[in-house]
KELUMVEX-953968 format. One record per residue (C-alpha): x, y, z; residue in three letters; residue number from 1. Coordinates in Angstrom, 2 decimals, always signed. Layout:
BEGIN
{nuvo {X, Y, Z}, 'ALA', NUM};
...
! end
This chain:
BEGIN
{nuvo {+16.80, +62.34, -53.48}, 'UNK', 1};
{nuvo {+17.83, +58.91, -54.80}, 'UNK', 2};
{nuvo {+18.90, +55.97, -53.00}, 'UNK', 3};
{nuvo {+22.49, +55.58, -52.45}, 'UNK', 4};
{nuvo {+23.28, +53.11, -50.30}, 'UNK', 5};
{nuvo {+26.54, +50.91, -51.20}, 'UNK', 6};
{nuvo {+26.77, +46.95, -48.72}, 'UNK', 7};
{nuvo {+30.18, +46.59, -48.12}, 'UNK', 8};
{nuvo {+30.31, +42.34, -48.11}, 'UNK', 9};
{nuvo {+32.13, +39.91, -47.88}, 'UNK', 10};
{nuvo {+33.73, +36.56, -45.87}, 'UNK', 11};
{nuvo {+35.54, +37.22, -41.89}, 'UNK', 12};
{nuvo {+39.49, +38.30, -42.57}, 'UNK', 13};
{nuvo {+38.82, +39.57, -46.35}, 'UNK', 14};
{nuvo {+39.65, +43.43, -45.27}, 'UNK', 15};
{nuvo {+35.69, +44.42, -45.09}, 'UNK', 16};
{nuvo {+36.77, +46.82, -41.90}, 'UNK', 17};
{nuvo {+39.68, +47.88, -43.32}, 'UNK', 18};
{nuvo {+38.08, +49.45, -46.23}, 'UNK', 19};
{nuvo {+35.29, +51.02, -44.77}, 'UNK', 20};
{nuvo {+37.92, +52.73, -42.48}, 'UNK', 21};
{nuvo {+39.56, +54.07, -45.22}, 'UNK', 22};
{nuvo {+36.48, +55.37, -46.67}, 'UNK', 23};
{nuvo {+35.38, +57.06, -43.57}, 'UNK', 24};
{nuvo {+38.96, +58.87, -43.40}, 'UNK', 25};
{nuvo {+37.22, +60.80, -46.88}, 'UNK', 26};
{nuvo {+33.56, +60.94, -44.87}, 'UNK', 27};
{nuvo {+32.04, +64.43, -44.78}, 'UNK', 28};
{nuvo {+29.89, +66.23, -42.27}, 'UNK', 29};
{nuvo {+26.48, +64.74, -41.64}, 'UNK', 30};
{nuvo {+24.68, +68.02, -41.35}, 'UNK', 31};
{nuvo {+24.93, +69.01, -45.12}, 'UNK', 32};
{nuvo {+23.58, +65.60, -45.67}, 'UNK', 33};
{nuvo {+19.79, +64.74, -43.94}, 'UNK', 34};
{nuvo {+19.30, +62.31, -46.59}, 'UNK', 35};
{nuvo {+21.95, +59.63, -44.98}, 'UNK', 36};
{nuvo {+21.79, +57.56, -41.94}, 'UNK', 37};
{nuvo {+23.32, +58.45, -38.49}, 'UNK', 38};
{nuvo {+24.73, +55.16, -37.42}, 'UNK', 39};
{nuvo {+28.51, +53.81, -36.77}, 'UNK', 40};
{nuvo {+27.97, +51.28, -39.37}, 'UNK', 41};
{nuvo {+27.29, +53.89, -42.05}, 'UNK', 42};
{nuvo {+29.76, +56.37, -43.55}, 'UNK', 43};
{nuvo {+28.96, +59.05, -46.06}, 'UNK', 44};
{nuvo {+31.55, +59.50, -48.39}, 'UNK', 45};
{nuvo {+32.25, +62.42, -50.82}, 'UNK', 46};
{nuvo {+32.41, +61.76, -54.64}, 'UNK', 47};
{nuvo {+36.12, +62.72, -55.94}, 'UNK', 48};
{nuvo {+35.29, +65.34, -58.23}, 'UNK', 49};
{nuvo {+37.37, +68.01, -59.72}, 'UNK', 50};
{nuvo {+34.70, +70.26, -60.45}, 'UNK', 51};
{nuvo {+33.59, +70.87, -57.25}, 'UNK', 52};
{nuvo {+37.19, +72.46, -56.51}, 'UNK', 53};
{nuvo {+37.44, +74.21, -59.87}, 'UNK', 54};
{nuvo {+34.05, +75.75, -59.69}, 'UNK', 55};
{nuvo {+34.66, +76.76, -55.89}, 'UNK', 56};
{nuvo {+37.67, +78.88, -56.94}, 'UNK', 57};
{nuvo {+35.85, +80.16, -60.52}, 'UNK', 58};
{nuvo {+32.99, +81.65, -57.73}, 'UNK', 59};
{nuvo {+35.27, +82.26, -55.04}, 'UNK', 60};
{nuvo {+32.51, +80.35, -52.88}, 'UNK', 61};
{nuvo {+32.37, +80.89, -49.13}, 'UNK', 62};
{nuvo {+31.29, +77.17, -48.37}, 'UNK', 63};
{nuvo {+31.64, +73.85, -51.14}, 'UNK', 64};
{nuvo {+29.85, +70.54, -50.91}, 'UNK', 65};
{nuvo {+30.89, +67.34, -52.83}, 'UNK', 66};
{nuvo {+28.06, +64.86, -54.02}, 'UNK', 67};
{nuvo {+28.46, +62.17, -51.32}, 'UNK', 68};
{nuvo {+26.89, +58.19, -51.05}, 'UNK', 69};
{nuvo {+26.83, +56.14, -48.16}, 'UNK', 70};
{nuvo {+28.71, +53.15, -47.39}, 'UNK', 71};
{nuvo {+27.29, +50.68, -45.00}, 'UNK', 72};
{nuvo {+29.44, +47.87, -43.35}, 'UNK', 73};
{nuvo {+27.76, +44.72, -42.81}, 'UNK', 74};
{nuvo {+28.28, +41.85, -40.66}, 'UNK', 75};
{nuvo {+30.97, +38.85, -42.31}, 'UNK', 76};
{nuvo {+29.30, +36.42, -43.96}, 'UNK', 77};
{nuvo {+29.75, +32.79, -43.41}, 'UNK', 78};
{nuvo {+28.72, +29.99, -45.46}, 'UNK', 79};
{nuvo {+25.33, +28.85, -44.91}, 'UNK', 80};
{nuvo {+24.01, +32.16, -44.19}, 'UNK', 81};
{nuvo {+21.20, +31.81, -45.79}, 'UNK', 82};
{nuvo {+20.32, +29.22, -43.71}, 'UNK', 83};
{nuvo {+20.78, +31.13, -40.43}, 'UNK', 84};
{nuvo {+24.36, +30.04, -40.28}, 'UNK', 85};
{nuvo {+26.54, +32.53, -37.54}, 'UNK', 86};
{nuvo {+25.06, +36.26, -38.43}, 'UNK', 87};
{nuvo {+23.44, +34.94, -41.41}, 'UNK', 88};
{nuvo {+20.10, +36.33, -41.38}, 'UNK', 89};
{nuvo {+21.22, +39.78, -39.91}, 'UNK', 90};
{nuvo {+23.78, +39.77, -42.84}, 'UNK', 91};
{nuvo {+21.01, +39.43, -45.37}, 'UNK', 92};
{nuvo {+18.39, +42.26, -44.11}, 'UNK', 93};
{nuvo {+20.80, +44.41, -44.15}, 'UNK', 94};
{nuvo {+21.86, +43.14, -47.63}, 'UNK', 95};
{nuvo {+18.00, +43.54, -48.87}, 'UNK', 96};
{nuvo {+18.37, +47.43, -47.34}, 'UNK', 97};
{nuvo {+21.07, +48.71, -49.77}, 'UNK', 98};
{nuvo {+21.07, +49.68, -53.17}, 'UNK', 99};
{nuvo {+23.90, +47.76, -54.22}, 'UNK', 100};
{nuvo {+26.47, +45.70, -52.74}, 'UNK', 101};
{nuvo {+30.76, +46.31, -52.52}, 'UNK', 102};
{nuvo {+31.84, +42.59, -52.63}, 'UNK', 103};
{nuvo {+35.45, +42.89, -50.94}, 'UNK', 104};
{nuvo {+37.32, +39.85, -52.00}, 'UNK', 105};
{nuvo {+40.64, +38.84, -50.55}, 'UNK', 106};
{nuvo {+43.67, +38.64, -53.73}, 'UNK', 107};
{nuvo {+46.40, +38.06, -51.41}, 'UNK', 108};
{nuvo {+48.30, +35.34, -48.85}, 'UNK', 109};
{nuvo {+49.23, +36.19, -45.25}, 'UNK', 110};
{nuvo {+49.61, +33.52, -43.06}, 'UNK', 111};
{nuvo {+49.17, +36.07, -40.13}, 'UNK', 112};
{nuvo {+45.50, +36.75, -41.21}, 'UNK', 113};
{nuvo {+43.50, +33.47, -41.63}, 'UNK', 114};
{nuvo {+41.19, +33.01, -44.08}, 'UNK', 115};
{nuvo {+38.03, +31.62, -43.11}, 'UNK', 116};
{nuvo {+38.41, +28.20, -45.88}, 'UNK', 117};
{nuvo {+42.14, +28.20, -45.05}, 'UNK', 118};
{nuvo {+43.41, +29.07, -48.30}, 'UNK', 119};
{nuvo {+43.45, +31.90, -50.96}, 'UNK', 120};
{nuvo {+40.42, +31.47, -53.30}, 'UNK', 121};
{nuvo {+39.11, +34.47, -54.92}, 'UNK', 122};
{nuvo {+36.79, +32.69, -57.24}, 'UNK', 123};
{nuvo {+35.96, +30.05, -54.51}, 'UNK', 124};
{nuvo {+34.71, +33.02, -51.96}, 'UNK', 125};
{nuvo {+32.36, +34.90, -54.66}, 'UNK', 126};
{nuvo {+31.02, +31.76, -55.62}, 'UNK', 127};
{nuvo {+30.14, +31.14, -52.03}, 'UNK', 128};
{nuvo {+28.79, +34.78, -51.20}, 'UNK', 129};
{nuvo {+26.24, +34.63, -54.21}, 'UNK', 130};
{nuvo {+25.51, +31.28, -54.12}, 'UNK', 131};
{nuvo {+24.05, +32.76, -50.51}, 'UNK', 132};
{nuvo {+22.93, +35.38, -51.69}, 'UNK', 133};
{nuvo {+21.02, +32.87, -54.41}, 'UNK', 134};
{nuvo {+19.51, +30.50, -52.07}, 'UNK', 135};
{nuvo {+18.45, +33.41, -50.02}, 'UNK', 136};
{nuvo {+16.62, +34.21, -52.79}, 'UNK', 137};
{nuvo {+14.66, +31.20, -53.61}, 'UNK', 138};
{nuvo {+13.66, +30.55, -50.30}, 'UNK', 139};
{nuvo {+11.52, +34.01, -50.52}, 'UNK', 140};
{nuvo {+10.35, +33.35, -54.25}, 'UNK', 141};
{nuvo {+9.06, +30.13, -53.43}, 'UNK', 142};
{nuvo {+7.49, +31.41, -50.29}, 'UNK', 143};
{nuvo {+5.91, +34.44, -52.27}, 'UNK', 144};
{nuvo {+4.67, +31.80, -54.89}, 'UNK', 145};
{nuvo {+3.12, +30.00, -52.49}, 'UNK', 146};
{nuvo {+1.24, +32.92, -50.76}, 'UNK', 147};
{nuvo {+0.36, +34.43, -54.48}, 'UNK', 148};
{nuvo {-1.35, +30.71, -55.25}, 'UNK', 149};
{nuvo {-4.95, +31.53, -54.02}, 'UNK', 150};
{nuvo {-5.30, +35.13, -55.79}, 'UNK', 151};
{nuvo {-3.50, +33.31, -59.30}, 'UNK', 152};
{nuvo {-6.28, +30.59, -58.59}, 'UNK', 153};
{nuvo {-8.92, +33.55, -58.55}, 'UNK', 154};
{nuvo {-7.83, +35.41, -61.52}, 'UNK', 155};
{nuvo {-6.18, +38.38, -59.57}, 'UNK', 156};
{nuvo {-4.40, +40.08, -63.03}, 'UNK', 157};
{nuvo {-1.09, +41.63, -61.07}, 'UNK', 158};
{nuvo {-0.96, +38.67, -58.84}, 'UNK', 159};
{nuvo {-0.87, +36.09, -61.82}, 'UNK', 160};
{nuvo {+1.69, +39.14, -63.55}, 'UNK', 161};
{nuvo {+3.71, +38.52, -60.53}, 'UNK', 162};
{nuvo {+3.86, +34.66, -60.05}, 'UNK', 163};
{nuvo {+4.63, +34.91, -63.75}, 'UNK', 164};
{nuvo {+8.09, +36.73, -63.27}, 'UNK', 165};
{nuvo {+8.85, +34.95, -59.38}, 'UNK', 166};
{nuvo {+8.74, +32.08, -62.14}, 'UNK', 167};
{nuvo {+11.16, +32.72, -64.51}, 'UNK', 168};
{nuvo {+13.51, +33.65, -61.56}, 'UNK', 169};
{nuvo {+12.68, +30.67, -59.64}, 'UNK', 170};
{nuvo {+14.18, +28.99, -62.44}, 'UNK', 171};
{nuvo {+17.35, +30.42, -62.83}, 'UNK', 172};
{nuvo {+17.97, +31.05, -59.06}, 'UNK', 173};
{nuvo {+17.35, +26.74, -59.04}, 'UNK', 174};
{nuvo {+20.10, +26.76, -61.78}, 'UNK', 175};
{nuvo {+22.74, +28.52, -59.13}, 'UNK', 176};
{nuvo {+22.25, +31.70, -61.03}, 'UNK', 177};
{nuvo {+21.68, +35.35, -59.98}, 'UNK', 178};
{nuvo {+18.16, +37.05, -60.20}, 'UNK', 179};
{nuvo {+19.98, +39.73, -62.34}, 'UNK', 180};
{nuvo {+20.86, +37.85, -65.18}, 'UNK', 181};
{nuvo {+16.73, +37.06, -66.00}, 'UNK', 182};
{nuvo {+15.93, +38.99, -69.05}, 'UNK', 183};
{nuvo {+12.73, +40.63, -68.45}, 'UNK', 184};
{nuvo {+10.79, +43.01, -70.09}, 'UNK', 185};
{nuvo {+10.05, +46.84, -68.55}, 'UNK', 186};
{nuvo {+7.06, +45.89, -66.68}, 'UNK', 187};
{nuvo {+8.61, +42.59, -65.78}, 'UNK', 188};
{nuvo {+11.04, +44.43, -64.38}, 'UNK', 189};
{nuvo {+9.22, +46.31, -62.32}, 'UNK', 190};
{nuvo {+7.84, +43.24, -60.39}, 'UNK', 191};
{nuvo {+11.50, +42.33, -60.05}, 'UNK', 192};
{nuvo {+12.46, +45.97, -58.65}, 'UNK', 193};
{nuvo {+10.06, +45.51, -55.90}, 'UNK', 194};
{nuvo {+10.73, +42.14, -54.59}, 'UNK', 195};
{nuvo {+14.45, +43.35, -53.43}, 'UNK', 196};
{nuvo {+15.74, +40.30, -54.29}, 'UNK', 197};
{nuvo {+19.45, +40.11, -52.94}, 'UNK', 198};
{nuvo {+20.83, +38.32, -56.21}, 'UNK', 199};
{nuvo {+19.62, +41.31, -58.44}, 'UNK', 200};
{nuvo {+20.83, +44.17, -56.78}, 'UNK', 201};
{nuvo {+24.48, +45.27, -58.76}, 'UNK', 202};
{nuvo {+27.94, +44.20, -57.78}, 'UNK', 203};
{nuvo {+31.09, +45.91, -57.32}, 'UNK', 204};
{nuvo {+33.62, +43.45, -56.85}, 'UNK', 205};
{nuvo {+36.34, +45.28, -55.18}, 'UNK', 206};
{nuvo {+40.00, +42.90, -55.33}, 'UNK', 207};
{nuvo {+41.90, +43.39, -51.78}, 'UNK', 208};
{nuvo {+45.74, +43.28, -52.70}, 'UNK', 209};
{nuvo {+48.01, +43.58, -49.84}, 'UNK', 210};
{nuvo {+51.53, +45.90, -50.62}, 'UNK', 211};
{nuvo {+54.56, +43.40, -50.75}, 'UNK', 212};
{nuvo {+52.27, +39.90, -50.09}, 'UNK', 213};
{nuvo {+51.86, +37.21, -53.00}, 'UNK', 214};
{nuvo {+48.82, +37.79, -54.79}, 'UNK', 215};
{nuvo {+46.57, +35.29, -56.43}, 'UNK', 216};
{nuvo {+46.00, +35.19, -60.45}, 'UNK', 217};
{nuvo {+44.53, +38.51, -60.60}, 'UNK', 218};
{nuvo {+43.73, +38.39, -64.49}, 'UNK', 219};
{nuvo {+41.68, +34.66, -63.68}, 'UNK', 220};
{nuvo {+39.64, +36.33, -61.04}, 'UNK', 221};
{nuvo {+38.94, +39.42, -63.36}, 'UNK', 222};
{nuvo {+37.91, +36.98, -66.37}, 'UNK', 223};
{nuvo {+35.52, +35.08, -64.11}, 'UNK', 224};
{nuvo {+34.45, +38.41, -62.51}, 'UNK', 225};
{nuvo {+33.38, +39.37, -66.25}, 'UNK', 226};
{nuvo {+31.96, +36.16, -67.21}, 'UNK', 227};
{nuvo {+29.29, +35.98, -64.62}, 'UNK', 228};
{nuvo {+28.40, +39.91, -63.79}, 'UNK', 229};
{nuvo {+25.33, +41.23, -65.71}, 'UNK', 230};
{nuvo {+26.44, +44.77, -67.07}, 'UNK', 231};
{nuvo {+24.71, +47.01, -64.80}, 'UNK', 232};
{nuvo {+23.15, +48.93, -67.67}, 'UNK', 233};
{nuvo {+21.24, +45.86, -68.21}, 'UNK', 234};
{nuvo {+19.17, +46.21, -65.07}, 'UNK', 235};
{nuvo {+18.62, +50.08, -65.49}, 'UNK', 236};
{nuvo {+21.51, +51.48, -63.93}, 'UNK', 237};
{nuvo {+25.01, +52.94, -64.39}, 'UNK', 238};
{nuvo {+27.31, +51.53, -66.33}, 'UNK', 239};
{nuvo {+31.11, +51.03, -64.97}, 'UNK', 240};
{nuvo {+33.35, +48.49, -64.67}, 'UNK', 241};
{nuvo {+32.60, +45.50, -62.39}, 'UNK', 242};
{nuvo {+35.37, +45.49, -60.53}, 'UNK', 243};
{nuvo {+38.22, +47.59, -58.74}, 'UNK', 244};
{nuvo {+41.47, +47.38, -57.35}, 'UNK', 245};
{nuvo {+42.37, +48.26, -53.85}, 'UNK', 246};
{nuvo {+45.09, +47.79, -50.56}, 'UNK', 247};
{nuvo {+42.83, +48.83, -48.62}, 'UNK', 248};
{nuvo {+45.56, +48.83, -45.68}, 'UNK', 249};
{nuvo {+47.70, +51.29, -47.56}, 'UNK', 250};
{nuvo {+44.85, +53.39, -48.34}, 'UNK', 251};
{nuvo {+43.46, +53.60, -45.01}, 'UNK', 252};
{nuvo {+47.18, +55.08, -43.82}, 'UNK', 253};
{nuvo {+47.25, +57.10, -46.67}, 'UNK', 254};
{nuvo {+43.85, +58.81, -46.08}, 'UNK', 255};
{nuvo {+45.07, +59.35, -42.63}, 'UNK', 256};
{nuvo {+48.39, +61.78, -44.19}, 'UNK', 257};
{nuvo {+48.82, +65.50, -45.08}, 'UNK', 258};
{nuvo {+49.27, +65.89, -48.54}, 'UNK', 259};
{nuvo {+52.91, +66.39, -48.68}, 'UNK', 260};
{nuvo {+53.55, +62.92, -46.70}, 'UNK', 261};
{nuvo {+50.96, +60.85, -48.53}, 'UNK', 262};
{nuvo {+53.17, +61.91, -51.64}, 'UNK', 263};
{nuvo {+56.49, +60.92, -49.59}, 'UNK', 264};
{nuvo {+54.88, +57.79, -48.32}, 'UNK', 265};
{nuvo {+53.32, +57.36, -52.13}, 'UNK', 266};
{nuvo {+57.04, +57.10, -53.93}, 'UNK', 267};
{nuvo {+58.38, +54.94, -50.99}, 'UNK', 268};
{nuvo {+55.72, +52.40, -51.45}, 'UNK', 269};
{nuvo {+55.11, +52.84, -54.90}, 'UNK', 270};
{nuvo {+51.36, +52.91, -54.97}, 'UNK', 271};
{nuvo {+48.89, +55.17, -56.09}, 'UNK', 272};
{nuvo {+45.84, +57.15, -54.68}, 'UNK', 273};
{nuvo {+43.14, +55.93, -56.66}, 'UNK', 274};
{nuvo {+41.85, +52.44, -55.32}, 'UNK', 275};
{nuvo {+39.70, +53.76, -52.93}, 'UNK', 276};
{nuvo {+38.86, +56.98, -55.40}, 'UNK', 277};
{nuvo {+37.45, +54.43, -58.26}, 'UNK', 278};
{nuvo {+35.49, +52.56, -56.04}, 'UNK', 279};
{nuvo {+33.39, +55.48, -54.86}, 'UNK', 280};
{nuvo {+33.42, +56.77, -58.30}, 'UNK', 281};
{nuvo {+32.06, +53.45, -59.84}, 'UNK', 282};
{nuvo {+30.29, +52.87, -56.83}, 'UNK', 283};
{nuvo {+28.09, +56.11, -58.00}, 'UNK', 284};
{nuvo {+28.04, +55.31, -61.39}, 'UNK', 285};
{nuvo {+26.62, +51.09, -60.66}, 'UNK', 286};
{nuvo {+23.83, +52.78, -58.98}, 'UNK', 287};
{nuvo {+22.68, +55.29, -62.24}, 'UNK', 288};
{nuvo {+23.92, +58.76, -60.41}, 'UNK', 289};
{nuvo {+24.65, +61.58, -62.40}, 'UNK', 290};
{nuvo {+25.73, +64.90, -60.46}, 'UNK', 291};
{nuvo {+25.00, +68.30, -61.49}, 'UNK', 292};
{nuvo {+26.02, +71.60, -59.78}, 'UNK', 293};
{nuvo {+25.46, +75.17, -58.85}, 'UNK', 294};
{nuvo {+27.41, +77.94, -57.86}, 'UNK', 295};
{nuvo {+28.14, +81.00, -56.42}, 'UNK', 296};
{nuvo {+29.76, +83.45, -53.75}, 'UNK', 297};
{nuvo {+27.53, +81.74, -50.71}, 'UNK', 298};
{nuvo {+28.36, +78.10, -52.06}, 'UNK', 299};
{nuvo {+29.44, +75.40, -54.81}, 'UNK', 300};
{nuvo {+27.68, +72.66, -54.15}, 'UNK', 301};
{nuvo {+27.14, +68.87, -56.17}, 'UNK', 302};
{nuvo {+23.80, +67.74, -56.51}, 'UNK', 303};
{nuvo {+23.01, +64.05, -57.15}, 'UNK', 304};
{nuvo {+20.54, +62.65, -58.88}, 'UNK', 305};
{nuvo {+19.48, +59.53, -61.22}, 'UNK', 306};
{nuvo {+20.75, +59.58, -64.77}, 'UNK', 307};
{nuvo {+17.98, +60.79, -67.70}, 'UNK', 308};
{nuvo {+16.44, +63.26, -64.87}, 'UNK', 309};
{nuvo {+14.57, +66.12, -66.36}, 'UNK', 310};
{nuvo {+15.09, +69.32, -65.08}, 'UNK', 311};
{nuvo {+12.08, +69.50, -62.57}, 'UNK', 312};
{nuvo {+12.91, +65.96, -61.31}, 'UNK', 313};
{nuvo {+16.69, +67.20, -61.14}, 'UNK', 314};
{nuvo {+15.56, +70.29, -59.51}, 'UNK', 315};
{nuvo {+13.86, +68.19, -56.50}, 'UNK', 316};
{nuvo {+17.22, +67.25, -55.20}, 'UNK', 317};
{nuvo {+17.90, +71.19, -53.84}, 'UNK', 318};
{nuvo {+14.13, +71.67, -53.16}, 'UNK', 319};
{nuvo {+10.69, +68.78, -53.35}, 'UNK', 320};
{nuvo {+8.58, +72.10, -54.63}, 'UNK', 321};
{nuvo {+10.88, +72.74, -57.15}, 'UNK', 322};
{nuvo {+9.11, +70.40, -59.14}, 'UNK', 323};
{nuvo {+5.36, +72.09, -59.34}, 'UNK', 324};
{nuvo {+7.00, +75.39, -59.30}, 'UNK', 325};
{nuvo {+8.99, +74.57, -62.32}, 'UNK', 326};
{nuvo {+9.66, +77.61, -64.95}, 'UNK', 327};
{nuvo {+12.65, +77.37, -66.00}, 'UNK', 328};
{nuvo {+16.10, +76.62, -65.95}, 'UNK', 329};
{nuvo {+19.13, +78.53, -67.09}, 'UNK', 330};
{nuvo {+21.84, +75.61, -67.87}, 'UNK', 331};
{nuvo {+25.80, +75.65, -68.87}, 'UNK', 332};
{nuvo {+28.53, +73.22, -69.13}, 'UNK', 333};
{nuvo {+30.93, +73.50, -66.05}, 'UNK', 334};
{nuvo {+33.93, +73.41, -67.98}, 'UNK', 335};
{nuvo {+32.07, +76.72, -70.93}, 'UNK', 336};
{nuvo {+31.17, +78.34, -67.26}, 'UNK', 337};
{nuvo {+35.10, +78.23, -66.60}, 'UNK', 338};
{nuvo {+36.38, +78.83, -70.09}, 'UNK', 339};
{nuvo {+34.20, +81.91, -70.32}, 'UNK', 340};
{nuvo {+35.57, +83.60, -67.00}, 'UNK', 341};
{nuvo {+32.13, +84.39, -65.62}, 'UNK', 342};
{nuvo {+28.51, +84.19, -66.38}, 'UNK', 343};
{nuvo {+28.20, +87.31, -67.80}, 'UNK', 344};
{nuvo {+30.82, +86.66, -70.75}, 'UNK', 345};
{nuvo {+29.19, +83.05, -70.74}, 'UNK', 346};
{nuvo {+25.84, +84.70, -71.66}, 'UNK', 347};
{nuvo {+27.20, +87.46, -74.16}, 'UNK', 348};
{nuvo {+28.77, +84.00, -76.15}, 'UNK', 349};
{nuvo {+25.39, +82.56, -75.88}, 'UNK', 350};
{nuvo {+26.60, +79.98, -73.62}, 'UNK', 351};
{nuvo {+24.16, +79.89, -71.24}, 'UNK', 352};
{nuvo {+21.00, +78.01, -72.31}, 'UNK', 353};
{nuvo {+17.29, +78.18, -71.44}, 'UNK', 354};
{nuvo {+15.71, +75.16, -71.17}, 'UNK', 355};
{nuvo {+12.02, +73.84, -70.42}, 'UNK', 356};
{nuvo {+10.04, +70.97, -68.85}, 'UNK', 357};
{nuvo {+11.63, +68.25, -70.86}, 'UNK', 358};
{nuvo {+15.30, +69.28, -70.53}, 'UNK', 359};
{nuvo {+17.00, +66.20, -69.76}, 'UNK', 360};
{nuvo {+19.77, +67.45, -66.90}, 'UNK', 361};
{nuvo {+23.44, +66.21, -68.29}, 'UNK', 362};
{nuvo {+26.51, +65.40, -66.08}, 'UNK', 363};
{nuvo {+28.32, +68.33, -65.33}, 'UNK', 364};
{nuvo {+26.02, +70.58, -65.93}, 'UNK', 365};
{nuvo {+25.70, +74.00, -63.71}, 'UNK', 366};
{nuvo {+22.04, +75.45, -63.89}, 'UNK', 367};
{nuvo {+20.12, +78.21, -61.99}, 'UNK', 368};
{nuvo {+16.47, +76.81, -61.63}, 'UNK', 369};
{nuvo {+13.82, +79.58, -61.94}, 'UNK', 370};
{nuvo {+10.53, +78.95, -60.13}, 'UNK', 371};
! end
């Protein structure tokens, strides 16, 4: 099972509980779940996807389970964190934990809520969340430098491979810039994957708008946003956009309504569903997740898994023997599944594919693993 652990972050009074509220409101049960965490800081959250629903009433299945990722809220950061500043070292362990990090950034004024530097900043508070996050990071390289110095001095090959790459990010991280933007080749980056630097790890900047409250130059914020984000697909994951939209207050009620009232409440506000929605969804797609599904009478159920899986790695996410049992696997597009009317039909068109060892498992597909 891959990691899937999203950091919600961000400075006091920026709407950091606010959101994870409203993304608990879509949680789902533990039990179908023994991957994720038990703990009241930690919600797992199901993936919006239509399929799911589609396929459920295509099987008529008894029981349906969405892909789902974990959101963990961690302590407000203040600046100087990284030098033990108010929670600042429990802020940044729990940083180093996830996967990837939800930086909730406040887009609007309220003089009821204060902000933390007195005044509405978006640019200002990312700047001073990674510059954290950076000198968090150069106080480890340089330590790890130091303690790599005696087996570099003795010819140790991965050790001098190592100091080598702690290097070239030393020297960036000294320039005020992130560990992810250090272009590295693959088994550079490898070193860099297991040092869990807090700089490299990819960023969702999610922009907290507030219905009805004077917002701050949204379109400046996005261009710097784009200016100094690496494109996740440049450190081996998803691809996406950097950056989503939310009012996290108005979601949060929202999530709490029956359908019929969230659409009444919807038209009287004006606002859409789908800030909380994309985040999940590009949430899932920074972190290189691909989903595919199976289905039946007993269940439909989402399985997740990294992107360019083959099928026996794909098939370890239902079962780990799956793997060195590995036959076979009968495979279909979800949507040919549904056009076809059932499998049977599917396999009379020739729909239904068999594929071997070096399948590579696509989005969206539905397959029947044979072992």
């Amino acid at each position: 099972m891959p990691s899937l652990a999203i950091g919600i972050v961000g400075l006091p009074n920026v709407g950091k509980s606010t959101l994870f509220n409203a993304l608990t409101q879509k949680g789902v049960p533990a039990e179908n779940y023994p991957f994720c965490t038990i703990d009241p800081a930690v919600g797992i959250v199901a993936v919006p996807d239509e399929r799911v629903e589609i396929l459920t009433n295509f099987s008529k299945s008894a029981k349906k389970i969405p892909a789902a990722i974990e959101f963990v809220d961690i302590a407000g950061l203040v600046k100087g964190a990284s030098a033990g500043e108010g929670l600042g070292n429990q802020f940044l362990s729990h940083i180093r934990e996830v996967d990837a990090i939800a930086e909730v950034v406040r887009i609007y004024e309220d003089s009821n809520i204060t902000h933390v530097s007195n005044k509405i900043d978006p640019i200002d508070d990312i700047e001073t969340i990674n510059l954290e996050l950076i000198l968090a990071d150069e106080q480890m390289v340089s330590k790890r430098v130091a303690n790599l110095a005696h087996d570099v001095k003795r010819g140790h090959k991965p050790a001098i491979a190592e100091s080598a790459v702690l290097e070239k990010i030393e020297e960036v991280l000294k320039k005020g810039q992130m560990a992810s933007t250090v272009i590295l080749e693959d088994e550079e980056a490898k070193i860099l994957k297991g040092l869990h630097l807090l700089s490299a790890k990819p960023i969702l900047y999610v922009l907290n708008k507030k219905a009805g409250a004077k917002m701050a130059d949204v379109d400046r914020v996005i261009e710097y946003i784009k200016k100094v984000t690496v494109p996740s697909e440049a450190f081996g994951v998803g691809g996406g956009a950097n950056y989503v939209i939310v009012d996290a207050k108005i979601e949060g009620e929202l999530s709490e309504l029956e359908t019929g009232d969230k659409e009444v409440f919807k038209k009287e506000l004006g606002v859409e569903d789908d800030g909380i929605n994309d985040l999940i969804k590009e949430s899932y797609k920074m972190l290189g997740l691909i989903t595919f599904l199976t289905t039946g009478e007993d269940e439909t159920r989402a399985w997740t898994i990294k992107k360019d899986s083959t099928a026996p790695v794909a098939g370890t996410a239902i079962h780990t023997d799956f793997y060195d049992k590995f036959i076979k696997a009968e495979v279909i597009n979800w949507q040919d599944l549904v056009k076809a009317g059932s499998y049977g039909k599917a396999r009379e068109l020739g729909l239904v594919r068999t594929e071997g060892k070096e399948y590579i498992v696509k989005d969206g597909d539905v397959i029947e693993f044979k072992i």
